[in-house]
Each structure stands twice: as C-alpha cells, then as structure tokens.
N, CA, C and O atoms as a printed pandas DataFrame, in Angstrom:
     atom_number atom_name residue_name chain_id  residue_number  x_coord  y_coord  z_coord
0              1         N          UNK        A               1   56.515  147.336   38.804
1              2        CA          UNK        A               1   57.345  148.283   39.524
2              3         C          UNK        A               1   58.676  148.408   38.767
3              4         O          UNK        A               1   59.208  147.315   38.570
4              5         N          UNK        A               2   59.519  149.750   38.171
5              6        CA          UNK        A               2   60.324  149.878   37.723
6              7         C          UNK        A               2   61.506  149.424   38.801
7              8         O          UNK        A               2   61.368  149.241   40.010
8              9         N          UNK        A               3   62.737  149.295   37.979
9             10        CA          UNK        A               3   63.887  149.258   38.504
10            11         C          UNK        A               3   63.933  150.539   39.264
11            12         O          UNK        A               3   63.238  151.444   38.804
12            13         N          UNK        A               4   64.683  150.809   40.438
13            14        CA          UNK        A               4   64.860  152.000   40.798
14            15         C          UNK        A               4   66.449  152.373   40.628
15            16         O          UNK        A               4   67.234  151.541   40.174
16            17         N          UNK        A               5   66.863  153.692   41.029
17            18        CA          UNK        A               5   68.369  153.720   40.495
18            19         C          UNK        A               5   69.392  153.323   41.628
19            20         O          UNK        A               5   70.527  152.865   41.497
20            21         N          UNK        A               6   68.790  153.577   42.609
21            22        CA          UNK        A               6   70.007  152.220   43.540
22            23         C          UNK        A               6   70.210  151.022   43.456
23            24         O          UNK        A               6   71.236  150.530   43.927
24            25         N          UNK        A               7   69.273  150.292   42.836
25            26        CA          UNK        A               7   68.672  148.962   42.448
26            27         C          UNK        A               7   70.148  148.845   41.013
27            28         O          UNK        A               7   71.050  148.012   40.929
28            29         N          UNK        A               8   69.874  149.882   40.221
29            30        CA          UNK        A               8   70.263  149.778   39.415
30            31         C          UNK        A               8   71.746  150.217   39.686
31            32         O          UNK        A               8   72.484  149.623   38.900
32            33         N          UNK        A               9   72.399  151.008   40.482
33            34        CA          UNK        A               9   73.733  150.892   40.624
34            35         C          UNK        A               9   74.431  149.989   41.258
35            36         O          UNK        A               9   75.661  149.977   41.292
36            37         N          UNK        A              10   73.558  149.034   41.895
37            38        CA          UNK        A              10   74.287  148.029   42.622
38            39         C          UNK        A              10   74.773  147.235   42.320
39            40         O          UNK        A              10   75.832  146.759   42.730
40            41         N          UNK        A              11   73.615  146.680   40.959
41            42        CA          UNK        A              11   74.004  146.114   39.660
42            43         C          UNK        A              11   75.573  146.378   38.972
43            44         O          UNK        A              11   76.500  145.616   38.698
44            45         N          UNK        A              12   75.395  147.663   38.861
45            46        CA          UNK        A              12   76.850  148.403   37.979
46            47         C          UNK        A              12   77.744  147.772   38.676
47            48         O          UNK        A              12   78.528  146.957   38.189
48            49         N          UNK        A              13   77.693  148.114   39.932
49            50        CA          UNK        A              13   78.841  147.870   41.150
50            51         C          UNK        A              13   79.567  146.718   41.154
51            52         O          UNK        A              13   80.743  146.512   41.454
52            53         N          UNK        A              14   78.618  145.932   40.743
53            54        CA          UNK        A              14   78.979  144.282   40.795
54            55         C          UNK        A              14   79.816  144.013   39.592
55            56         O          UNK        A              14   80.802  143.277   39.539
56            57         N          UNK        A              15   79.288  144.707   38.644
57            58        CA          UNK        A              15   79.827  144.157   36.537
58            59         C          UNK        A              15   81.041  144.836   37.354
59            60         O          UNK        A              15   81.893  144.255   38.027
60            61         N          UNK        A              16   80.887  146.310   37.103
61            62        CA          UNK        A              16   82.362  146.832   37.219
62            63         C          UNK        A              16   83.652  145.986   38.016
63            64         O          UNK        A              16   84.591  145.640   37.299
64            65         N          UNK        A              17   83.703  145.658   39.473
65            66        CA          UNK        A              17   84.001  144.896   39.933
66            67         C          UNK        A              17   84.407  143.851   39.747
67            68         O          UNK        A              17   85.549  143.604   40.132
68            69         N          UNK        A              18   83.655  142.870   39.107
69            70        CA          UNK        A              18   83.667  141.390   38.603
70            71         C          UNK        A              18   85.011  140.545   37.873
71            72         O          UNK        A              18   85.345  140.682   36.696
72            73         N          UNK        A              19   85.530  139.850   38.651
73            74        CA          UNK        A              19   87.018  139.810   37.991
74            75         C          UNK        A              19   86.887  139.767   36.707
75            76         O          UNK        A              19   85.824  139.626   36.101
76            77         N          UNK        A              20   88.380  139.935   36.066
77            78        CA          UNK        A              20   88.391  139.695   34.413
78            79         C          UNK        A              20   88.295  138.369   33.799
79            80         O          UNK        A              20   87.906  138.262   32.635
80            81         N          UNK        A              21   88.640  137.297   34.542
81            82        CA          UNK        A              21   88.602  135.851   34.382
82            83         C          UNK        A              21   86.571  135.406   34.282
83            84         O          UNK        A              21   86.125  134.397   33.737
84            85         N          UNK        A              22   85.865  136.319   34.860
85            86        CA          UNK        A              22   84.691  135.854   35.119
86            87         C          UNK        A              22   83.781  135.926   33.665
87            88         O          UNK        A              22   84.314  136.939   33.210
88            89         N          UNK        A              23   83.016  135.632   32.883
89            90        CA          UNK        A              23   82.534  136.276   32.049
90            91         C          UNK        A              23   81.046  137.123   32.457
91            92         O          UNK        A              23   80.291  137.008   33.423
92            93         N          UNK        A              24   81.026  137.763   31.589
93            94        CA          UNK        A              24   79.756  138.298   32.209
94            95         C          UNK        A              24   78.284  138.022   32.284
95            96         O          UNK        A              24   77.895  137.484   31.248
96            97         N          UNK        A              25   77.354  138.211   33.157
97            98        CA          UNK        A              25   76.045  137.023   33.295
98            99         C          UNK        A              25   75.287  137.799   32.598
99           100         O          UNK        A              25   75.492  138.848   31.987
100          101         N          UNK        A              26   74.184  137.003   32.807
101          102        CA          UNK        A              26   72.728  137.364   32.098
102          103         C          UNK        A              26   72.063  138.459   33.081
103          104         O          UNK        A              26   72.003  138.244   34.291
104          105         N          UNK        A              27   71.664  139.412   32.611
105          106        CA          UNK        A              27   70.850  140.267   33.259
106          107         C          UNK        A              27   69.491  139.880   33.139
107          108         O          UNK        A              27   69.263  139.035   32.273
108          109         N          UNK        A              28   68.626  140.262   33.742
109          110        CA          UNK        A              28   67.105  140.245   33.479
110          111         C          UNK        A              28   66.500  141.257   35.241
111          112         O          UNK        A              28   66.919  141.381   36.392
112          113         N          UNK        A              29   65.416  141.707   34.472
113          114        CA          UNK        A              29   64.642  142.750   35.143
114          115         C          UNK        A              29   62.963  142.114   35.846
115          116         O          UNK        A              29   62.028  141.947   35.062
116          117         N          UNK        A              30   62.822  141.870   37.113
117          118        CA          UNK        A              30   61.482  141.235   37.244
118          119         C          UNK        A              30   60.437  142.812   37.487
119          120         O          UNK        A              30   60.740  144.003   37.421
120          121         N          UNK        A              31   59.436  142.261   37.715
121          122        CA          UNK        A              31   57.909  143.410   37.889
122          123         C          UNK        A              31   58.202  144.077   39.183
123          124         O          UNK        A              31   57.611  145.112   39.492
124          125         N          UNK        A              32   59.188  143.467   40.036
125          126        CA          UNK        A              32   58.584  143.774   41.300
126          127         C          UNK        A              32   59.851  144.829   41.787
127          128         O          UNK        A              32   60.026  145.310   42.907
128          129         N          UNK        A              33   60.876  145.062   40.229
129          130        CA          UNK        A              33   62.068  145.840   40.920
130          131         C          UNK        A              33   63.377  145.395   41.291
131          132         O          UNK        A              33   64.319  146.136   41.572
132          133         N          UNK        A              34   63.384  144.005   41.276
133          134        CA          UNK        A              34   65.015  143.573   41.133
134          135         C          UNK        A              34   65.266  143.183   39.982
135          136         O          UNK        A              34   64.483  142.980   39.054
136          137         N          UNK        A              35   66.897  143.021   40.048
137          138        CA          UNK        A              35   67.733  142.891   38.926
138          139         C          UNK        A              35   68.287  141.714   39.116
139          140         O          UNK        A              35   68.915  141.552   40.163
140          141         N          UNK        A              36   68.212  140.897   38.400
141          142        CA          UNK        A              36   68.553  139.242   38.460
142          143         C          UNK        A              36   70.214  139.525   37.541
143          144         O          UNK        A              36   70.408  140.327   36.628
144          145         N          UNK        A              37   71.248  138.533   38.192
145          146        CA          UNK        A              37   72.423  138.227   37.005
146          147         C          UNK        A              37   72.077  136.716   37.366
147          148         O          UNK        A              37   71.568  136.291   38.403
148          149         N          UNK        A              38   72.567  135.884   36.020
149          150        CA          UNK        A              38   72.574  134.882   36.059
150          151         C          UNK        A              38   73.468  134.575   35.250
151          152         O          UNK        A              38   73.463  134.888   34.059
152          153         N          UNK        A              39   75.073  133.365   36.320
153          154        CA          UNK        A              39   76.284  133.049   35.018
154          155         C          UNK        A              39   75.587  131.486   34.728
155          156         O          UNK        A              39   74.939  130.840   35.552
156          157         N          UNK        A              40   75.848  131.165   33.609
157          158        CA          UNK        A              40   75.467  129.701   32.749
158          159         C          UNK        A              40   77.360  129.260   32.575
159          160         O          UNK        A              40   78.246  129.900   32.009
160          161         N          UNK        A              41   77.429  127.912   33.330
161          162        CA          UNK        A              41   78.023  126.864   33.051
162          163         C          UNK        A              41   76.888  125.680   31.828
163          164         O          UNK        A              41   76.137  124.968   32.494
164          165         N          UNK        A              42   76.809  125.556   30.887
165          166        CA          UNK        A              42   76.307  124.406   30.296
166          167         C          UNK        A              42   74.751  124.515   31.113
167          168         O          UNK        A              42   73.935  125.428   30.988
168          169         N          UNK        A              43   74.637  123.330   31.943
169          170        CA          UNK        A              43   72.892  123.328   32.523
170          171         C          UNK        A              43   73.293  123.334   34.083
171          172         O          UNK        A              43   72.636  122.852   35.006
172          173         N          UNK        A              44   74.736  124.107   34.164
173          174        CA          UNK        A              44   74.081  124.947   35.461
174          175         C          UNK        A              44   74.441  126.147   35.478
175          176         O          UNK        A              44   74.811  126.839   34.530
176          177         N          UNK        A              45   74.283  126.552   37.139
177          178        CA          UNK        A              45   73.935  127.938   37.042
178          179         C          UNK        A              45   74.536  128.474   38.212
179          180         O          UNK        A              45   75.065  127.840   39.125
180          181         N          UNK        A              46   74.325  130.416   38.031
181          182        CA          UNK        A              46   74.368  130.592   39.634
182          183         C          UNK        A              46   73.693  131.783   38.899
183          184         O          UNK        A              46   73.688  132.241   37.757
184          185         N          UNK        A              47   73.006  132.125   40.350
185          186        CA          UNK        A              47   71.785  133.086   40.370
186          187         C          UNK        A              47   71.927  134.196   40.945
187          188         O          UNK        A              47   72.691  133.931   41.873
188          189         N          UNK        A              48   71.599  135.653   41.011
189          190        CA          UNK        A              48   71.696  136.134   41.885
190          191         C          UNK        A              48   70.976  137.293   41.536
191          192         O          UNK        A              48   70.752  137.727   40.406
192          193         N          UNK        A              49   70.559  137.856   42.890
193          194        CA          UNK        A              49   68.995  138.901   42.624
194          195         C          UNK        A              49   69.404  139.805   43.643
195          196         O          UNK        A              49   69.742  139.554   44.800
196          197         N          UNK        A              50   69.311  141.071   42.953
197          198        CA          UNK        A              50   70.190  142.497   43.990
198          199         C          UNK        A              50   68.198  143.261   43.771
199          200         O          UNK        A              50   67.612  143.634   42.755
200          201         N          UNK        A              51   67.751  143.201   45.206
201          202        CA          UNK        A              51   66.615  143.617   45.371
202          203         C          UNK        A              51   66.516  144.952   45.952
203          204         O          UNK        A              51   67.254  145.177   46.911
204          205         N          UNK        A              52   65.835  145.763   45.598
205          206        CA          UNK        A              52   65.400  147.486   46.244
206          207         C          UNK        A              52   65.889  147.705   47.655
207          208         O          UNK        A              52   66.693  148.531   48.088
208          209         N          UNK        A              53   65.454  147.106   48.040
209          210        CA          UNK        A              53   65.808  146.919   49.721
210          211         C          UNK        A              53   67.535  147.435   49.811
211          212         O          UNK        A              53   67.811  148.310   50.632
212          213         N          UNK        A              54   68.362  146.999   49.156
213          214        CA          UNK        A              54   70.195  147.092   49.192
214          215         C          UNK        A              54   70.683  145.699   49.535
215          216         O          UNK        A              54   71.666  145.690   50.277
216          217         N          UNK        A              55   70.051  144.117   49.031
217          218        CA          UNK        A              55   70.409  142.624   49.428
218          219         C          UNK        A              55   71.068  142.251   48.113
219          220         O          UNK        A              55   70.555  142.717   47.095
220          221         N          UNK        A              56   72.029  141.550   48.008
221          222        CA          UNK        A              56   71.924  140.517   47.312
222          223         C          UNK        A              56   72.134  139.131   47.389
223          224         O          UNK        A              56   73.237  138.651   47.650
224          225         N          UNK        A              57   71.133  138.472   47.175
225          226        CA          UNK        A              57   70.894  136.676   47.230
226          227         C          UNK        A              57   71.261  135.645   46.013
227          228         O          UNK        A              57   70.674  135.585   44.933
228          229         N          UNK        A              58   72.115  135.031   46.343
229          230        CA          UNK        A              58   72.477  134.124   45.186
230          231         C          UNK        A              58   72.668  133.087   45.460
231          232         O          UNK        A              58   73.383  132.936   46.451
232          233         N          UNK        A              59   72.171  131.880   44.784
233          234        CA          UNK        A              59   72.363  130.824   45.132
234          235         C          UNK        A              59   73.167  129.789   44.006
235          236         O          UNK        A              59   74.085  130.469   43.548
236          237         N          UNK        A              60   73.183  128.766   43.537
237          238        CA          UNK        A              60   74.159  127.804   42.450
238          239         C          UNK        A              60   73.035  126.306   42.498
239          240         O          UNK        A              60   72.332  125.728   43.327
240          241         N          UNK        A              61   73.417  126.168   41.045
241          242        CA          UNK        A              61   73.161  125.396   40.766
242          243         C          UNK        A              61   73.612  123.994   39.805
243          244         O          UNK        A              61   73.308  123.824   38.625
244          245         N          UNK        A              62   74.242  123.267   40.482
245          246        CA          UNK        A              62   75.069  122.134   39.622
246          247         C          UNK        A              62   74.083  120.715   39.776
247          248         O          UNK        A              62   73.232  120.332   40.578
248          249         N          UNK        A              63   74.743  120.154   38.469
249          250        CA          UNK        A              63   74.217  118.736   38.343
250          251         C          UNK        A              63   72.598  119.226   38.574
251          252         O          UNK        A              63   71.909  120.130   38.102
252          253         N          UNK        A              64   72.347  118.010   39.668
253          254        CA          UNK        A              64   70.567  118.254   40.847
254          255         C          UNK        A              64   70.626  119.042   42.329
255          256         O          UNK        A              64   70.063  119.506   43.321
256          257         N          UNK        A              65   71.480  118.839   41.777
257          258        CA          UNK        A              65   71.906  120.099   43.449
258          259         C          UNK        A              65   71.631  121.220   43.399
259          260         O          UNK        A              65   72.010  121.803   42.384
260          261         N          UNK        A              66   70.786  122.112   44.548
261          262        CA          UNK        A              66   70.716  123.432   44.674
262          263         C          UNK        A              66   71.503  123.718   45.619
263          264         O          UNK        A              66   71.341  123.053   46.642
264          265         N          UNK        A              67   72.522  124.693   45.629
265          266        CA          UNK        A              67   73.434  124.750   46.871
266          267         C          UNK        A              67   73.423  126.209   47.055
267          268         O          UNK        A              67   73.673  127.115   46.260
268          269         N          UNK        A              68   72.989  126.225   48.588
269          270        CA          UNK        A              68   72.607  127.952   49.167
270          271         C          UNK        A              68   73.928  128.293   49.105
271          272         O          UNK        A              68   74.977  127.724   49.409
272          273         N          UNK        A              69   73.516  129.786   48.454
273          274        CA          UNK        A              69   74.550  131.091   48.795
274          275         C          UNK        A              69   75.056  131.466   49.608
275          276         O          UNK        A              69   75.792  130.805   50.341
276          277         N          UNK        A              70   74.715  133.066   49.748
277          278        CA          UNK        A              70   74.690  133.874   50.808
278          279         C          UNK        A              70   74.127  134.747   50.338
279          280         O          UNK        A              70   73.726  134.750   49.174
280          281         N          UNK        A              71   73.912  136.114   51.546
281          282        CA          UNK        A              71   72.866  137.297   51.387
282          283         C          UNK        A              71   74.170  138.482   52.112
283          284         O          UNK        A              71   74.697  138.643   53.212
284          285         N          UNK        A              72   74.238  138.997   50.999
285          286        CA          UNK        A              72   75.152  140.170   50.812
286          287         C          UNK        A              72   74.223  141.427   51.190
287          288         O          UNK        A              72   73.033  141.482   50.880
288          289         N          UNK        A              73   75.018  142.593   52.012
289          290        CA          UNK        A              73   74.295  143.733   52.015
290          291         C          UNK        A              73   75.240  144.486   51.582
291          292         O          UNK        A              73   76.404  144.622   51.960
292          293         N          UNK        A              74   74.325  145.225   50.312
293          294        CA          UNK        A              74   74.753  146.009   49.377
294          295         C          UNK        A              74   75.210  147.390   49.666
295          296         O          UNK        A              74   75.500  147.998   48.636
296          297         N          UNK        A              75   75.409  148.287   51.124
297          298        CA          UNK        A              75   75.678  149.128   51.290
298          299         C          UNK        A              75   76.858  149.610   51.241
299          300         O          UNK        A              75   77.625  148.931   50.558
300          301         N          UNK        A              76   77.422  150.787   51.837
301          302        CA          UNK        A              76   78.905  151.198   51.463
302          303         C          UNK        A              76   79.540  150.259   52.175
303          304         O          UNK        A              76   79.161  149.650   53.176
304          305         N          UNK        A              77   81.024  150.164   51.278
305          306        CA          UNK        A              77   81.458  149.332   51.386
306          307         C          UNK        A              77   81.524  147.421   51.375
307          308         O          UNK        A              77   82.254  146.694   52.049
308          309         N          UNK        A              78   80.402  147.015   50.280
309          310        CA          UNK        A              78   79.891  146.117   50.124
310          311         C          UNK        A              78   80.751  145.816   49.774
311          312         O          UNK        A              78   81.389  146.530   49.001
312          313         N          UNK        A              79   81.423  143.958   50.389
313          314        CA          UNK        A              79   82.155  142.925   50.304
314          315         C          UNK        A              79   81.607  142.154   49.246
315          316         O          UNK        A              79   80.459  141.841   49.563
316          317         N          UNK        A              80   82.011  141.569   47.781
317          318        CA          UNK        A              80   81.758  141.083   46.962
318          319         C          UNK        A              80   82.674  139.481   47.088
319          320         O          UNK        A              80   82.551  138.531   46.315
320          321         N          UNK        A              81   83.472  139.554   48.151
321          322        CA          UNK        A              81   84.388  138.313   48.069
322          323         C          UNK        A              81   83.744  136.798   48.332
323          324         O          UNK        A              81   84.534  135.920   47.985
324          325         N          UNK        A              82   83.151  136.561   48.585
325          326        CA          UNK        A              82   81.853  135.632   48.903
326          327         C          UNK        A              82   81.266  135.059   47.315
327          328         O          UNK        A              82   81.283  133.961   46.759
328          329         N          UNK        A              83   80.795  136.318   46.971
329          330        CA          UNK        A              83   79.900  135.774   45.193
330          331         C          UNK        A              83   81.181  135.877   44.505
331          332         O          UNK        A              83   81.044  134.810   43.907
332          333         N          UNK        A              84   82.535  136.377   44.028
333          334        CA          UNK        A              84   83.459  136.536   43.673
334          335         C          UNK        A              84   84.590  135.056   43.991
335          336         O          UNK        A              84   85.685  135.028   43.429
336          337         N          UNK        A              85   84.342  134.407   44.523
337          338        CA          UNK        A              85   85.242  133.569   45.263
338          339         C          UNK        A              85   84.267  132.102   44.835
339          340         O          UNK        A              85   84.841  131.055   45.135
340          341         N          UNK        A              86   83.028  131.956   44.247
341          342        CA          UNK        A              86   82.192  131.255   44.197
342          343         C          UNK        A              86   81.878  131.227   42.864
343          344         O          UNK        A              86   81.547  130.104   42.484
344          345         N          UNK        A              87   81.867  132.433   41.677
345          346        CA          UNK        A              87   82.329  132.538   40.904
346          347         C          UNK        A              87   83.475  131.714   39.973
347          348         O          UNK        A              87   83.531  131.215   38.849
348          349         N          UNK        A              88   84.430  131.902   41.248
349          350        CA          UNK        A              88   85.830  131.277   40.688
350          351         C          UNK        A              88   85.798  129.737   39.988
351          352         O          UNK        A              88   86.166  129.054   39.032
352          353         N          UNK        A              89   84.750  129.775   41.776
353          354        CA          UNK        A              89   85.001  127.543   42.062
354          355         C          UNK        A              89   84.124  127.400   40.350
355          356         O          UNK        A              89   84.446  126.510   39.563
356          357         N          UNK        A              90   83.029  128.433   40.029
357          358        CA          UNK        A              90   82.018  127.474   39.747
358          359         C          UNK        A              90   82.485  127.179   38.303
359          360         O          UNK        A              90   82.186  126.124   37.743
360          361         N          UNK        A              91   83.520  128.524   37.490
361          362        CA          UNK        A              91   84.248  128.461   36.377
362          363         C          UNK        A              91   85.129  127.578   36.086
363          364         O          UNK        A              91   85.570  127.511   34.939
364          365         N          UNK        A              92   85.673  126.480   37.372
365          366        CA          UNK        A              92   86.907  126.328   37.333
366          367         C          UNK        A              92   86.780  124.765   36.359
367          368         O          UNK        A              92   87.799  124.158   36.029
C-alpha cells in the first residue's frame, strides 16, 4: 500500500515544525502506508509512526528500557508539544 498524501503531509508537518536544536530523524516507509521517523541517540532511540488513519505513536527507547509515548491526533491543529518536549529530554 502506497504512502498516501495526508500520510505524507503529516510527516512534512512534523520536520517543518521540529525545533532547530533537534536533528533530523530517519525516515522510512512500511507496505502498509505509514511513515516511520526514527531519532538515534548512540543504541537508543525514539520511534514514531504517523499512520493513514491521522495518529501518531511514538515510543523511546534507552539503555533496556522501552518507555511508552503517547498517541497524537494528527488533525487541525495538531499539538506536537508532547513528542517535541521528549525530544528535548532525550537529546539532552
């Protein structure tokens, strides 16, 4: 299943957005239509998957720890302060 183009602006929405302190993540595209970013600290991580539907789910990953996100809805006026603020901690 292709990306679709809301799929794909939500994406935009987020880079554009994304503070200047943040660097920018890994993109990748799955079969089923979402758009994965993923930022790399060394061997961890944080994840996050903006799916067709208008969600995005991200979760982190330090040390052995998986530590839940949250589930963002991507519609007008979508609040980014949550993955933006989590971002910060995970750079710091």
């Amino acid at each position: 299943m292709p990306v679709d183009k809301s799929t794909a602006e939500f994406a935009y929405k987020i880079l554009k957005n994304l503070p200047k302190d943040i660097p920018a993540p890994q993109p990748t595209m799955s079969g089923d239509g979402e758009i994965g970013l993923t930022w790399y600290k060394h061997a961890d991580y944080l994840d996050a998957s903006i799916d067709a539907d208008g969600y995005l789910v991200w979760s982190l990953k330090t040390g052995n720890d998986f530590l839940g996100g949250d589930v963002l809805n991507l519609g007008d006026g979508a609040d980014f302060t949550n993955l933006f603020d989590a971002l910060a901690s995970f750079y710091q």
